[in-house]
C-alpha positions as CSV (number, residue, x, y, z in Angstrom):
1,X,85.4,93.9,105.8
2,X,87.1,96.7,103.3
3,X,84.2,98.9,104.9
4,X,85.0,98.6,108.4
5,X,89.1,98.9,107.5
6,X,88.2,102.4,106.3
7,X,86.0,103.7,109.2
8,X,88.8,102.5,111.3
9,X,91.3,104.2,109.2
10,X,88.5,107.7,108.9
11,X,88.8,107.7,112.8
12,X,92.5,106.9,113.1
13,X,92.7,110.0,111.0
14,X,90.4,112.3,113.1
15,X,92.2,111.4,116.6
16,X,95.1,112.4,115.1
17,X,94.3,115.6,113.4
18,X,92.2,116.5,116.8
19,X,95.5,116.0,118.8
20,X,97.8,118.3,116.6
21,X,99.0,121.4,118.5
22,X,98.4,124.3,115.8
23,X,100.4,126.5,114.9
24,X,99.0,128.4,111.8
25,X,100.2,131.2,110.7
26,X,97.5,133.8,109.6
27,X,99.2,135.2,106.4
28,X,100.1,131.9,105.3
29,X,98.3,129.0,103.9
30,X,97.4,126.2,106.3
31,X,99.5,123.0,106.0
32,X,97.1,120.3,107.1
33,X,97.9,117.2,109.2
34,X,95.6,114.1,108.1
35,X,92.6,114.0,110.1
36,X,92.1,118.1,110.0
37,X,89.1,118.0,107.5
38,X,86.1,116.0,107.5
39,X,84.3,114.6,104.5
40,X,80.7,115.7,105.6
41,X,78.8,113.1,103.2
42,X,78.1,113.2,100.1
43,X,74.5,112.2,97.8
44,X,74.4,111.4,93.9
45,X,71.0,112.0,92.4
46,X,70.9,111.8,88.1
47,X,74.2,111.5,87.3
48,X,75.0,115.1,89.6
49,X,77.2,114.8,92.9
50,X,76.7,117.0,96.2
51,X,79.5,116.4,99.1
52,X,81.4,118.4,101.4
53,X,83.6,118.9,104.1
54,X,84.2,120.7,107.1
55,X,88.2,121.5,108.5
56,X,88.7,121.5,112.1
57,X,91.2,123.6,112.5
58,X,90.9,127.3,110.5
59,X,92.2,127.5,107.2
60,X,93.3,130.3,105.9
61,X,93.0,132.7,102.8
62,X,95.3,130.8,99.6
63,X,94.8,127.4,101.3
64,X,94.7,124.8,98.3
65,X,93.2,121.6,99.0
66,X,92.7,119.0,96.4
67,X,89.7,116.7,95.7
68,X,89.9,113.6,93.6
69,X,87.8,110.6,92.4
70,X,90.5,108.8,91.3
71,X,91.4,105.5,93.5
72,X,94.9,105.2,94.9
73,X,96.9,102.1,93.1
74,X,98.3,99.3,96.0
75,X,101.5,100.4,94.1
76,X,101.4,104.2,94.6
77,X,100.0,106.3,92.8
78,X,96.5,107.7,91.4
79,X,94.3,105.5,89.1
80,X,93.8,107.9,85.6
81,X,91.1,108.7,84.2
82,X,88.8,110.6,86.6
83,X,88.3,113.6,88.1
84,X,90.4,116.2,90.2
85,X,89.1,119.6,91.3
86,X,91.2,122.2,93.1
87,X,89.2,124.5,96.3
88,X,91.3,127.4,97.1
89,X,90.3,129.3,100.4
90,X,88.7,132.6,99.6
91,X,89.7,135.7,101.3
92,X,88.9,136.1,105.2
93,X,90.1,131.9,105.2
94,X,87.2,129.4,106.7
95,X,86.2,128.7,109.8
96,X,87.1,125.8,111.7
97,X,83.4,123.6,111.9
98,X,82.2,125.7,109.1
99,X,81.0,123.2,106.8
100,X,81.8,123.9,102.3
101,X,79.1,122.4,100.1
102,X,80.5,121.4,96.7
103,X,77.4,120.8,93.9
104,X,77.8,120.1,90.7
105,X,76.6,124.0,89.7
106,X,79.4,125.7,92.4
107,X,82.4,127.6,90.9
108,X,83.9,127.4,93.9
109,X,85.8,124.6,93.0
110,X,88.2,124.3,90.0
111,X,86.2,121.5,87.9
112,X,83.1,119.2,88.8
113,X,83.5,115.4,90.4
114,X,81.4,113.2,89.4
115,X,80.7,111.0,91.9
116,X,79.2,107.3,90.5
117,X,76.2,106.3,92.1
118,X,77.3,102.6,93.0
119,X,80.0,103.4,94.6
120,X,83.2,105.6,94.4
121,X,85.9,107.7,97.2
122,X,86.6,110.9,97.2
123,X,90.5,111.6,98.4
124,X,90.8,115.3,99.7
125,X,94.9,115.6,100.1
126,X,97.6,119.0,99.5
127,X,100.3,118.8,97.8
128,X,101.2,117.2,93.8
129,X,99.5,114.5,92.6
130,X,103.2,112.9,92.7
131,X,103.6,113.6,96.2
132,X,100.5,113.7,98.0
133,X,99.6,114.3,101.9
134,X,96.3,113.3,101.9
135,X,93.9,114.7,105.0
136,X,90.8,112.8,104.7
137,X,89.0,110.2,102.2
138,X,85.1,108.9,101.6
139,X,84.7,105.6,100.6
140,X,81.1,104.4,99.7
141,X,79.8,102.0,98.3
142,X,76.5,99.3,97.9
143,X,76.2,96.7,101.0
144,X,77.4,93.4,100.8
């Protein structure tokens, strides 16, 4: 049942990031509404993680978005004691549909995630880890 709660939250998410009216100014970073970037998929293969995401809107150059492995607590709050990685939009921004690759050999991003083969999330959100607005999220795990 958790599995179908989070494709129903994952689509919740898109309808309302594909109903936003945007406003973005060129010069300045994008503020993202949840729903505006979609977790592509991901793959783990010996212990090395491939995932990525594609925004729907443009984003543009100095955009931050943060990645994390960590779980969220039912209290608030991030679960220590895994990974967080910071991609910053290069110059010329991205694309809206244009789909970034993370691998575990990229410098694109600010440090690896290792994502665990039986099952983990990935939480893409801006803002502090105290005060996150989080835009999409990837749960996976084995059947059952």
């Amino acid at each position: 049942m958790k599995h179908g709660h989070s494709l129903l939250l994952m689509a919740l998410l898109l309808l309302l990031g594909l109903n936003r009216a945007h406003a973005h100014a060129q010069s300045a970073p994008t503020v993202l509404w949840p729903g505006e970037v979609v977790l592509t998929g991901y793959t783990t293969t010996g212990g090395a993680a491939d995932w990525g995401f594609s925004p729907l809107v443009d984003l543009s150059a100095g955009t931050e978005l943060r990645l994390t492995n960590n779980g969220w607590l039912a209290a608030g709050g991030f679960r220590p004691g895994e990974a967080t990685s910071v991609y910053t939009v290069p110059a010329g921004g991205v694309r809206k549909g244009e789909v970034i690759s993370y691998s575990a050999f990229q410098t694109d991003f600010s440090q690896p995630i290792p994502l665990a083969a039986a099952g983990d999330q990935l939480l893409l959100y801006q803002g502090s880890d105290a005060a996150p607005t989080f835009v999409a999220a990837l749960t996976y795990g084995p059947a059952g």
